[in-house]
N, C-alpha and C positions, 0 to 999 in steps of 0.2 A: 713638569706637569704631574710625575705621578708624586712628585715629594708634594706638590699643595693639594694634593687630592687627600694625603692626610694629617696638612692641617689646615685649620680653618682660622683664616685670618683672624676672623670677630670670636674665635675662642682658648681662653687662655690654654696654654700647655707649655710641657716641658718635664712636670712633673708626674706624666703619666706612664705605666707599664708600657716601657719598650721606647720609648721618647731616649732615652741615652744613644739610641742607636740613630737615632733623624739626626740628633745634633751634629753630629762629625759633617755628614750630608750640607745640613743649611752649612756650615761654616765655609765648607767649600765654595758654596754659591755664591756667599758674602766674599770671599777672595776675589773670583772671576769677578764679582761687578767692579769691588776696588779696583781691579788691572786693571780693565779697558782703559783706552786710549782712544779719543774722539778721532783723531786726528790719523790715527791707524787704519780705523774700518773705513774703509775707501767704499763700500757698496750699502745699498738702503739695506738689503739682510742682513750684513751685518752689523751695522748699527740698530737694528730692530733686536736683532738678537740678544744683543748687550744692553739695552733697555730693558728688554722683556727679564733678562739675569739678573738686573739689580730691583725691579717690580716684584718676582718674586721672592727676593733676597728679603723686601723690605716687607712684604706680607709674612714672610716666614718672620720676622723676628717684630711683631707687630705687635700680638700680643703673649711672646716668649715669657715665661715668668720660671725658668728654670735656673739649678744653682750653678751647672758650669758653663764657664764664660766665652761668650761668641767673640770671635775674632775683630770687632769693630763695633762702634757705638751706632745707633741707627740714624742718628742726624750727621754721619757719614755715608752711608749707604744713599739717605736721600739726599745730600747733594750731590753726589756723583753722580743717580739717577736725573740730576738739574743739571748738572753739565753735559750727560748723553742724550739728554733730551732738547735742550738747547741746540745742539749740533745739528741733532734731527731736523728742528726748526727751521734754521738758517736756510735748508736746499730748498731750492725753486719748491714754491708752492703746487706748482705743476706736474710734480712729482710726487707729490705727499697723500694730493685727493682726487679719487677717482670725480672722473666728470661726471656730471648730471643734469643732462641736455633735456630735460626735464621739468629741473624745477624752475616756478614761474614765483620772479623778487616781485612782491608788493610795495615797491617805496613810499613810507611812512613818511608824515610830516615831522620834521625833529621836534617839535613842541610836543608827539605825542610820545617820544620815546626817549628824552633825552634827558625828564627829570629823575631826579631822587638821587642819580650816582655820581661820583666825582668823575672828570672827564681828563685822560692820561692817552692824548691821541698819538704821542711818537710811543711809549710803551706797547700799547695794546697791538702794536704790529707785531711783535716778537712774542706773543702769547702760541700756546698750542694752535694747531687749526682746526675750525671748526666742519665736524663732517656734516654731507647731506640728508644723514639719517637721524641726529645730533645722540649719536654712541662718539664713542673716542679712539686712540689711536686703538689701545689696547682689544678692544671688539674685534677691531679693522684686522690689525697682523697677529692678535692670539687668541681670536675667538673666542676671550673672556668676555662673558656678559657685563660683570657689575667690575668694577677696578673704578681704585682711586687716585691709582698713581701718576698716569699720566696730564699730568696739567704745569705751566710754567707762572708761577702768579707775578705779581709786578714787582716786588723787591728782586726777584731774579734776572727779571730784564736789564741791559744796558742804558735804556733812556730814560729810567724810574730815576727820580731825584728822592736819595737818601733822606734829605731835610725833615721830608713830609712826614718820617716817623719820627722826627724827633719834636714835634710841632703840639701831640698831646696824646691820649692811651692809645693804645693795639686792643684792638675790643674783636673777640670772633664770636659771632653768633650762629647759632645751629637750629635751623628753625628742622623738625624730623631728627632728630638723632638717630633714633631705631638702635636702641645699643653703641654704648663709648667705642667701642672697640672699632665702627665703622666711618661714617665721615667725621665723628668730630675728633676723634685720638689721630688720622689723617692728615687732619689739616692741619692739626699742632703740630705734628712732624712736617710737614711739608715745609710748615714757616720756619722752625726750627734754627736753620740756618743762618739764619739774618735777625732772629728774634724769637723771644716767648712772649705771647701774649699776655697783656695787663690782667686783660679780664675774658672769660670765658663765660656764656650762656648755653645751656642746653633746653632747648623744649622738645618735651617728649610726653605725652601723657601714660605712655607703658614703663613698666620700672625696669620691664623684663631686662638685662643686659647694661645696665646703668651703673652696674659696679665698675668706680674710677678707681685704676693702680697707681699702685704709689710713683710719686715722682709727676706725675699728673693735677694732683688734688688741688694745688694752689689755685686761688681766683678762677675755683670752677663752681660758677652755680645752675643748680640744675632744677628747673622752671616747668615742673610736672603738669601739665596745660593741655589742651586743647588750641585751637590757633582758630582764628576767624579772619576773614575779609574783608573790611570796609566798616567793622562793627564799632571803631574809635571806643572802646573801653581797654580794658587790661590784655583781651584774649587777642588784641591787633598790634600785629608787629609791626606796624606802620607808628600805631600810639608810642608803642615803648621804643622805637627809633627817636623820637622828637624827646621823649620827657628822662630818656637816662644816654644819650651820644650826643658829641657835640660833630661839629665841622670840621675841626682841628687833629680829631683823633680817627686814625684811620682802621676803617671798618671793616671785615669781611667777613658774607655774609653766607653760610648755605643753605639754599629753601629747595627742600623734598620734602611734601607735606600730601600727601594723597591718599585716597581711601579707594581700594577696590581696583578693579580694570575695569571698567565702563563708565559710562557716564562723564558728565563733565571732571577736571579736575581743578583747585584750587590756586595752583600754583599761575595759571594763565592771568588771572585775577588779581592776585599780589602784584605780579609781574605788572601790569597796565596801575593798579593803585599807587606802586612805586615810583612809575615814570608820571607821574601826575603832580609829585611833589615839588615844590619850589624849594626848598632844602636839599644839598646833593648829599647826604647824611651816611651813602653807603660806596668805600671805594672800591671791594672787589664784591663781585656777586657770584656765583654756583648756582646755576637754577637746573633740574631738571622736569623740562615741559614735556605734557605725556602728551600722546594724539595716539590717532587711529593708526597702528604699525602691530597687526596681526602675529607676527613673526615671535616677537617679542610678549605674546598673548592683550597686546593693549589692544581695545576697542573705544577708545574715547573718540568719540566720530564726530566734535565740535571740531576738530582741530587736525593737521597735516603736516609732517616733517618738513613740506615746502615749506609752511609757516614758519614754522619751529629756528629752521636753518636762517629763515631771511629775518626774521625780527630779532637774531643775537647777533647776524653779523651788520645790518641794518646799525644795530646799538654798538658796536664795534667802531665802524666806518665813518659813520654822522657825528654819531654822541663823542667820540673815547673812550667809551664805556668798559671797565675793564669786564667782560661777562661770559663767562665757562658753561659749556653745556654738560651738567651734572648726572650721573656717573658716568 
């Protein structure tokens, strides 16, 4: 903890005064996540533990851009993070998420929730689980707010049928980037393992943090926009899903697109315009849907984590929906 206290995932370093002295540090941490062994840590701590070591192993060397050399490449680091999270995965779900005698499921009709995405119903059991707050493991056992690393997408699962990527492009779309360095340089690592994406979009209307490092740049374009809802011109990622991806080529997709803490937000609204589609155009989805969760300083008081929780796992259970609750 006190080593990512100074540095900051989404900002390069390595080459700054007294950084020679962090690296010995990170390289350690990259060791320890390498060794673990799934199969060793007999108890949920310490497998959380060994998760949370190679999370931040994989934050520290995120956005590293210094000259001497870390002990491992980082699409090693994250799949070993995909194997000790996998494991995680596996124990009784009973164990993973605290109960919440609570929340009240609204069962949706699948007609209203089951278009726009391809549907991968043995896969989608082996995804992360979804909490009833919809934060992620990482909140849960290390009281990180925002983390991107805990998620298992469907090329990692055992029931995903390889074919499907060979069938036509790898397309990742980044609807909020907010800075390379944050979900969308993530996600390319995350798939890393199985693939580099054909094609990369980013929309962002801020430039702020938009500088792509090398080794990244190929078939990345970056789509300086504003995003609208249901507007069917350029500004609607509903339009540019139809008029530049096909069905063949598998999509994934991440939408954080919000203005403010209060008030309605957007992304509830993508989310129902997407399941409305007769085209299932998008196979993995990242959504993070805001509501009313004080804690977190959200006042969005359209909306409810009961909500939030039952219309991803709702789209999960009915649809196959492969659907991540985003960060």
């Amino acid at each position: 903890d006190a080593l990512n206290q100074k540095i900051r995932f989404d900002a390069p370093w390595g080459n700054r005064q007294g950084d020679d002295k962090i690296v010995p540090k990170v390289a350690a941490a990259i060791r320890s996540c390498l060794g673990a062994v799934p199969n060793a840590l007999a108890s949920k701590t310490d497998m959380c533990n060994a998760i949370a070591v190679c999370a931040h192993s994989w934050k520290e060397m995120n956005a590293y851009v210094g000259i001497i050399k870390l002990p491992a490449a980082i699409t090693s680091v994250v799949a070993k993070h995909q194997q000790l999270l996998s494991a995680y995965v596996s124990r009784p779900r009973a164990e993973l998420l605290a109960p919440c005698p609570a929340c009240v499921m609204f069962p949706k009709p699948s007609a209203a929730i089951c278009g726009g995405i391809q549907s991968y119903p043995a896969a989608v059991s082996e995804l992360e689980p979804l909490y009833f707050d919809g934060r992620n493991m990482m909140y849960h056992e290390s009281a990180v707010t925002i983390d991107f690393t805990p998620y298992i997408p469907l090329p990692a699962t055992r029931s995903f049928n390889k074919q499907v990527l060979r069938q036509g492009r790898t397309i990742l779309l980044v609807a909020g980037a907010n800075g390379f360095y944050r979900g969308a340089k993530f996600l390319m690592d995350r798939y890393s393992p199985f693939f580099n994406f054909d094609l990369v979009y980013l929309f962002e209307p801020d430039l702020t943090g938009m500088r792509i490092p090398e080794g990244y740049q190929t078939n990345v374009t970056f789509m300086q926009m504003f995003l609208k809802v249901g507007s069917r011109d350029d500004s609607d990622l509903i339009t540019f899903l139809h008029t530049h991806v096909h069905e063949d080529d598998f999509v994934v997709l991440m939408y954080d697109v919000d203005e403010g803490t209060r008030g309605p937000s957007m992304e509830w609204g993508f989310l129902a315009d997407l399941a409305s589609q007769a085209r299932p155009l998008v196979d993995e989805l990242y959504i993070e849907l805001h509501f009313w969760y004080p804690h977190l300083s959200w006042k969005h008081e359209r909306h409810t984590g009961y909500e939030a929780h039952a219309i991803l796992t709702q789209m999960r259970e009915v649809c196959g929906a492969a659907v991540h609750a985003w960060p």
